[in-house]
N, CA, C and O of each residue as an XYZ file, in Angstrom:
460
protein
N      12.932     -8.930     30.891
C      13.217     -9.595     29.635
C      14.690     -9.371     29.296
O      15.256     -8.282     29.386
N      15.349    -10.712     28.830
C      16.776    -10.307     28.728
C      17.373     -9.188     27.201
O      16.627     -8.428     26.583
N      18.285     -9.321     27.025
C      18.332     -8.768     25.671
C      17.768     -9.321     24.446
O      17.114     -8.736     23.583
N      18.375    -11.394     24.553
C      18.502    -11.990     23.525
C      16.698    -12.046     23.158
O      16.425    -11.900     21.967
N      15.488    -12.253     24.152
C      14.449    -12.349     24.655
C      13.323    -11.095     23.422
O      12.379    -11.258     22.649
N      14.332     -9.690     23.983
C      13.523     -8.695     23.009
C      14.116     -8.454     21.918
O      13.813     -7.402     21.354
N      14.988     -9.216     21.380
C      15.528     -8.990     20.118
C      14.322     -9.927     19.783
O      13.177     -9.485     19.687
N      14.588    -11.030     19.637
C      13.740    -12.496     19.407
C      12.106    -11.953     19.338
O      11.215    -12.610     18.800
N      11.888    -10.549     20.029
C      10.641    -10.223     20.362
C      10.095     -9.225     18.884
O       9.039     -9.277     18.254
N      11.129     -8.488     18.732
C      10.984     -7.298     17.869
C      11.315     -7.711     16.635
O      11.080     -6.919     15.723
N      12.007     -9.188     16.256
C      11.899     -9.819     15.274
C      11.248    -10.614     14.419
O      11.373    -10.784     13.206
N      10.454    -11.130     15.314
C       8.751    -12.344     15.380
C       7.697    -10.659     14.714
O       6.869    -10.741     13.807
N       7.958     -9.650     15.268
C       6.756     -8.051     15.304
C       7.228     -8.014     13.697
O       6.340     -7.989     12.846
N       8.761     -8.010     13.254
C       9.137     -7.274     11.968
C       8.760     -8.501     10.960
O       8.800     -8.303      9.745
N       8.432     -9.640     11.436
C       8.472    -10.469     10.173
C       6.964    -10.992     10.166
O       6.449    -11.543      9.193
N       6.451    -10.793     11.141
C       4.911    -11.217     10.886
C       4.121    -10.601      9.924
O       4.316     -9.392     10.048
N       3.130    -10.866      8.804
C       2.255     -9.482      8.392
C       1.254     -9.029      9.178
O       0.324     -9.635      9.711
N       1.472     -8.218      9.182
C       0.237     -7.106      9.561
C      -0.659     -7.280      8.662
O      -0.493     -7.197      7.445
N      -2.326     -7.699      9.641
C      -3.197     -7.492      8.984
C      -3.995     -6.192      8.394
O      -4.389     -5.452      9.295
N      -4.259     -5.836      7.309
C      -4.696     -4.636      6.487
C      -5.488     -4.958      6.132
O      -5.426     -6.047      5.562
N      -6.780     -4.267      6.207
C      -8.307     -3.980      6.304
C      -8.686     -2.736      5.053
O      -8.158     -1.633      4.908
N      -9.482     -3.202      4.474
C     -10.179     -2.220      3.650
C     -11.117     -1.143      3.953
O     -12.316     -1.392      3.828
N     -10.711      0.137      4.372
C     -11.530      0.889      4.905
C     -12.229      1.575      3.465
O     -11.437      2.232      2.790
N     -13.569      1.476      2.976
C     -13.966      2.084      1.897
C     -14.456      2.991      2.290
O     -14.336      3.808      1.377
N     -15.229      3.683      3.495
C     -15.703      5.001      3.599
C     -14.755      6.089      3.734
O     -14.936      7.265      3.421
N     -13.281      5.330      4.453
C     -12.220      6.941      4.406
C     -11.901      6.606      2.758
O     -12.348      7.547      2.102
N     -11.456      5.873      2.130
C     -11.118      4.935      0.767
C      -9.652      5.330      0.788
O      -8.958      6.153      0.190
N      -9.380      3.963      2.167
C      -7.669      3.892      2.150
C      -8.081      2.509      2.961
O      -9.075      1.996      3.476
N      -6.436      2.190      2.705
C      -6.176      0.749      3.278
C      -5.253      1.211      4.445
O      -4.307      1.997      4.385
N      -5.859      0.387      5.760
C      -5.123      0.684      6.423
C      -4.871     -0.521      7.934
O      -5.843     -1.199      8.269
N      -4.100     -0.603      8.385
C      -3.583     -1.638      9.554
C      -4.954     -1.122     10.536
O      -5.643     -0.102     10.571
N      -4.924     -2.488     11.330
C      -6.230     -2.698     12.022
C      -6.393     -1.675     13.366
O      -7.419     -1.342     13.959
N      -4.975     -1.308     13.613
C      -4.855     -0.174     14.746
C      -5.062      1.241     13.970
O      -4.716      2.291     14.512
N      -5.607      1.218     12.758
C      -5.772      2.375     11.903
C      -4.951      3.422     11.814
O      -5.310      4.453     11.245
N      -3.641      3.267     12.417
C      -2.502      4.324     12.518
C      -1.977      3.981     11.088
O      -1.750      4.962     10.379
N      -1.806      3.066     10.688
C      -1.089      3.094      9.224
C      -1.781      2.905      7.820
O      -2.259      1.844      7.421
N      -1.758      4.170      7.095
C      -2.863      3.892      5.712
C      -2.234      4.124      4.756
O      -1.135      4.679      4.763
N      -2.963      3.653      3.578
C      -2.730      4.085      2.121
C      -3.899      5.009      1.916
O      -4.979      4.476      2.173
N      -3.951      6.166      1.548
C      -5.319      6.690      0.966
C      -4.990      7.024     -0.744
O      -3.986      7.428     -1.330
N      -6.787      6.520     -1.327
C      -7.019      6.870     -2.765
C      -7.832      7.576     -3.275
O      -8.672      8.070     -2.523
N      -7.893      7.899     -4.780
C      -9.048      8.847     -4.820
C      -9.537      7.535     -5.933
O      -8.831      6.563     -6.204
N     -10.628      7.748     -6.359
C     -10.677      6.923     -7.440
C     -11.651      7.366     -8.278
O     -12.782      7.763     -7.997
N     -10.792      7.204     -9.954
C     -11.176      7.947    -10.665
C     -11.771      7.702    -12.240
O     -12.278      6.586    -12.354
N     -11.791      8.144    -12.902
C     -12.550      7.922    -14.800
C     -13.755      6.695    -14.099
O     -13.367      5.529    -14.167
N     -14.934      6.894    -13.553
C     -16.211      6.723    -13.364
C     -15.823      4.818    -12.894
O     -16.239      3.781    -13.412
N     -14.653      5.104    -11.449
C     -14.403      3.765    -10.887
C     -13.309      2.677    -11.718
O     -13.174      1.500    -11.383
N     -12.743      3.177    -12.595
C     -11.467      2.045    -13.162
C     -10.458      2.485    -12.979
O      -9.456      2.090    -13.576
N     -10.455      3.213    -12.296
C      -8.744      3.731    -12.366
C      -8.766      3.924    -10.356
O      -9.681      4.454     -9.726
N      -7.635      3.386     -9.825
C      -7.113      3.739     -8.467
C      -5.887      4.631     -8.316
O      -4.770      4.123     -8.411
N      -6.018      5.785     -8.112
C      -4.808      6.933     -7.938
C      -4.442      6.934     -5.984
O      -4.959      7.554     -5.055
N      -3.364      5.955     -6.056
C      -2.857      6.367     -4.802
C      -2.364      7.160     -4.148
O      -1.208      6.838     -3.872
N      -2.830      8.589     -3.508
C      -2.408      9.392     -3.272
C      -1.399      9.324     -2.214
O      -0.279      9.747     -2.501
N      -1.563      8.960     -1.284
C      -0.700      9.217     -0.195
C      -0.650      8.454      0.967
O      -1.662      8.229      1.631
N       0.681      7.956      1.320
C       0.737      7.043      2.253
C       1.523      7.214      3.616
O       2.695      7.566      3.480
N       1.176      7.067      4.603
C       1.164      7.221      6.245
C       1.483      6.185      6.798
O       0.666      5.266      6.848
N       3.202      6.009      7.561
C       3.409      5.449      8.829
C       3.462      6.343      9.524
O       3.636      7.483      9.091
N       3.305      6.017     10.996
C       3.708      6.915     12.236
C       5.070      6.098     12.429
O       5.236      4.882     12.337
N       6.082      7.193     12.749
C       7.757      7.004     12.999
C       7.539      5.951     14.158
O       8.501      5.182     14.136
N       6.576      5.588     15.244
C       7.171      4.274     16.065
C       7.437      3.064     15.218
O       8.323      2.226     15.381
N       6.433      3.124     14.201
C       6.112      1.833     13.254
C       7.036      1.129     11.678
O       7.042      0.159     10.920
N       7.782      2.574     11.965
C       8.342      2.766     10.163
C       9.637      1.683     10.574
O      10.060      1.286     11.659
N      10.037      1.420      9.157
C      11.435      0.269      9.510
C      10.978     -1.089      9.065
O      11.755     -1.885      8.537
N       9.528     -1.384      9.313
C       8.523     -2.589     10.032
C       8.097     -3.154      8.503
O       7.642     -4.296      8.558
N       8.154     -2.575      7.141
C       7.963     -2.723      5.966
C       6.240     -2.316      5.763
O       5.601     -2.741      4.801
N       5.603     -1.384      6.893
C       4.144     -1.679      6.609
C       3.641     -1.213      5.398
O       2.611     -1.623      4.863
N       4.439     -0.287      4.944
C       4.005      1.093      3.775
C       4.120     -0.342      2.386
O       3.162     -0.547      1.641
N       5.042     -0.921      2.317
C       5.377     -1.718      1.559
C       3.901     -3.189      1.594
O       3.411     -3.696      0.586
N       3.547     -3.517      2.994
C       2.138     -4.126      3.016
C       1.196     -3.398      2.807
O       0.336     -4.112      2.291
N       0.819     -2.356      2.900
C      -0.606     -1.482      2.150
C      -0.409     -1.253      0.560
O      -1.364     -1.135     -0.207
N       0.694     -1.214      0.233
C       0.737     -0.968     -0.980
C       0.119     -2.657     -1.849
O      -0.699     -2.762     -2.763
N       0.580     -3.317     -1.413
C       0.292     -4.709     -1.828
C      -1.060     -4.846     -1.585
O      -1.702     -4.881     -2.635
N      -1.850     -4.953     -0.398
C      -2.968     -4.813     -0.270
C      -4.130     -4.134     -1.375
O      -5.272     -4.373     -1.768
N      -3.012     -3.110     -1.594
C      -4.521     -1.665     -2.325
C      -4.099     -2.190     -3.769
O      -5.041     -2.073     -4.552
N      -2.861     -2.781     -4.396
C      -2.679     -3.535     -5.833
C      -3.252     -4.888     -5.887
O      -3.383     -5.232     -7.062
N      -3.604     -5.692     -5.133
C      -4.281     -6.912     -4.927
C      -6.316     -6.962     -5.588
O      -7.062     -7.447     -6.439
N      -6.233     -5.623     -3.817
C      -7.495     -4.858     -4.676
C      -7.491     -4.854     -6.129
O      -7.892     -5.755     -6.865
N      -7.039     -3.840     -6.423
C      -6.935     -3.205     -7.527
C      -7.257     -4.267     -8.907
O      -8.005     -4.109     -9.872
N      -6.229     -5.539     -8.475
C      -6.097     -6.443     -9.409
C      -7.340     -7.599     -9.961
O      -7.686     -8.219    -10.967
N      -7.703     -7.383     -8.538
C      -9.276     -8.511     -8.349
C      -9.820     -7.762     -8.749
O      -9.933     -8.141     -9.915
N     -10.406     -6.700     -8.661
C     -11.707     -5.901     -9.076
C     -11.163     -4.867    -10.734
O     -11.513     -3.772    -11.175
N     -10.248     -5.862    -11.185
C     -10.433     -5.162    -12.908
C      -9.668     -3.452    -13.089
O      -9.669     -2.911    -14.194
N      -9.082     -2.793    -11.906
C      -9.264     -1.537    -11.828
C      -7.309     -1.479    -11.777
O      -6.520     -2.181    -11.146
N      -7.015     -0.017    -12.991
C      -5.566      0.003    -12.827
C      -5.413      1.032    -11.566
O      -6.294      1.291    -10.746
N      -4.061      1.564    -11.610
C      -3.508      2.319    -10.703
C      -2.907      2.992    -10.811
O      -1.859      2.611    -11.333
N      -2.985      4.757    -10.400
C      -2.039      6.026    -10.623
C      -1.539      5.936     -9.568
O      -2.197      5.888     -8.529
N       0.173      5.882     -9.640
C       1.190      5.931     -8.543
C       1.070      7.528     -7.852
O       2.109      8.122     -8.143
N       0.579      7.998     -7.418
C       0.669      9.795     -7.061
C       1.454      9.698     -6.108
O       2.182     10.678     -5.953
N       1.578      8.856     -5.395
C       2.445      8.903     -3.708
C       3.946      8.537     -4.258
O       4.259      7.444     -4.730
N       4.634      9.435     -4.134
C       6.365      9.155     -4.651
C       6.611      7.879     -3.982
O       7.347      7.141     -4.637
N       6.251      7.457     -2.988
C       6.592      5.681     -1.812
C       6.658      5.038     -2.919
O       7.637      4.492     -3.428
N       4.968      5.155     -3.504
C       4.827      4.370     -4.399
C       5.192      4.211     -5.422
O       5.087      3.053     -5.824
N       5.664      5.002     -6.164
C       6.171      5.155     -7.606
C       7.571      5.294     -7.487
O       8.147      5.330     -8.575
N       8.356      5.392     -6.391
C       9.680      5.618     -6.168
C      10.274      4.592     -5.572
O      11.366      4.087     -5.829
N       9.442      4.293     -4.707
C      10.413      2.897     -4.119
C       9.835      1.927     -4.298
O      10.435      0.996     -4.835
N       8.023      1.729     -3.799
C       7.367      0.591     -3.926
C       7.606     -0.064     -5.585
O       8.222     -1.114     -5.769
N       7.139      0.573     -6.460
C       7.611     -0.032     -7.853
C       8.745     -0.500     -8.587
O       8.589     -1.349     -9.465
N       9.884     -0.024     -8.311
C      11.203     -0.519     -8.660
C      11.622     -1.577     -7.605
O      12.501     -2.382     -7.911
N      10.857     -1.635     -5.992
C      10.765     -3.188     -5.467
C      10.393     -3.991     -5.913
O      10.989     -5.068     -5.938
N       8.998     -3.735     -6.562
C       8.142     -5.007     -7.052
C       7.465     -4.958     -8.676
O       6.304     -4.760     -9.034
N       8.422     -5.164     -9.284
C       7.694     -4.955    -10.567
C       7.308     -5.555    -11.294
O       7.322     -5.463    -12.521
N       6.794     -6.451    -10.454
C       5.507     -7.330    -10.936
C       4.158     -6.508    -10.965
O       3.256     -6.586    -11.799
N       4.253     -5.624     -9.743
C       2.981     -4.647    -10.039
C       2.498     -3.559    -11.084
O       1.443     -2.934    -11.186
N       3.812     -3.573    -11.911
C       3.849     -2.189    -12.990
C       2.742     -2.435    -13.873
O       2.245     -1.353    -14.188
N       1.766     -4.037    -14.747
C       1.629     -3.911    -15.639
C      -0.014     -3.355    -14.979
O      -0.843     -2.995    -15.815
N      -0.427     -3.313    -13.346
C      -1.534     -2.784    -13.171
C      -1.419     -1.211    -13.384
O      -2.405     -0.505    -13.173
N      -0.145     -0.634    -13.827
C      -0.502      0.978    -13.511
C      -0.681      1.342    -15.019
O      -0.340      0.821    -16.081
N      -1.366      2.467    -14.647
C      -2.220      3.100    -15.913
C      -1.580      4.347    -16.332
O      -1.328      5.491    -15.953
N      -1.399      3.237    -17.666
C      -0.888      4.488    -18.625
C      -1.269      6.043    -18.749
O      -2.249      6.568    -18.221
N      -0.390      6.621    -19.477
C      -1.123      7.923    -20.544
C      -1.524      7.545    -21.616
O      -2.196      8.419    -22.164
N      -1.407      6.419    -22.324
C      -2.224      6.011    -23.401
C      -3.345      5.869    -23.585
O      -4.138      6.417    -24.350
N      -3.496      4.544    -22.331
C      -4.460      4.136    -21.673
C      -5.097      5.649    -21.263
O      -5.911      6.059    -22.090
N      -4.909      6.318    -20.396
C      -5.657      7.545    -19.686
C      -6.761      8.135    -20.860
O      -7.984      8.201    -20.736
N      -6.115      8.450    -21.776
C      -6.647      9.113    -23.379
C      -7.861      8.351    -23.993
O      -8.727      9.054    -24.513
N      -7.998      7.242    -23.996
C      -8.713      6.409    -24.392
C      -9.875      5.848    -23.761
O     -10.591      4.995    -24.283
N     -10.046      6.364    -22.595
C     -10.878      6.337    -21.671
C     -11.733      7.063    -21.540
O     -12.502      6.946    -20.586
């Protein structure tokens, strides 16, 4: 394969999405080769999603996947009525000041109290 060939190759890999699958028995979202997840706990008797912690393996990182699970598990989140505790710094540090369209799903301390 020439150079121009696997550039063209590794560029078609970085811009495609990766499909992400709902694994509910580990209760994380994760790519279909299961190397890359979001895991949650979920909490106040099922309305609230606390994202704890999120996993690329270093061959994969660069690739934006952390940035597709996060979307995935707020999509969730959004269809099924349920807000979201940022716990994973990804998420509350970078994923949210990317997209903050997702902020009005995360759950307050107001909200928390009242529950």
């Amino acid at each position: 394969m020439t150079n121009t060939a696997a550039a063209t190759s590794e560029a078609k890999m970085a811009t495609e999405t990766p499909k992400i699958v709902w694994n509910e028995g580990k209760r994380r979202f994760e790519t279909e080769d299961h190397e890359a997840y979001i895991e949650y706990k979920m909490r106040n008797n099922g309305k609230v999603m606390d994202l704890v912690h999120t996993y690329v393996p270093s061959s994969k990182r660069g690739l934006g996947l952390a940035s597709h699970l996060c979307v995935a598990a707020f999509e969730h989140a959004s269809s099924h009525s349920i807000s979201v505790v940022p716990s994973c710094s990804y998420v509350s540090d970078t994923f949210l000041p990317r997209n903050q369209s997702w902020k009005p799903l995360v759950h307050s301390e107001d909200l928390k109290s009242s529950i």
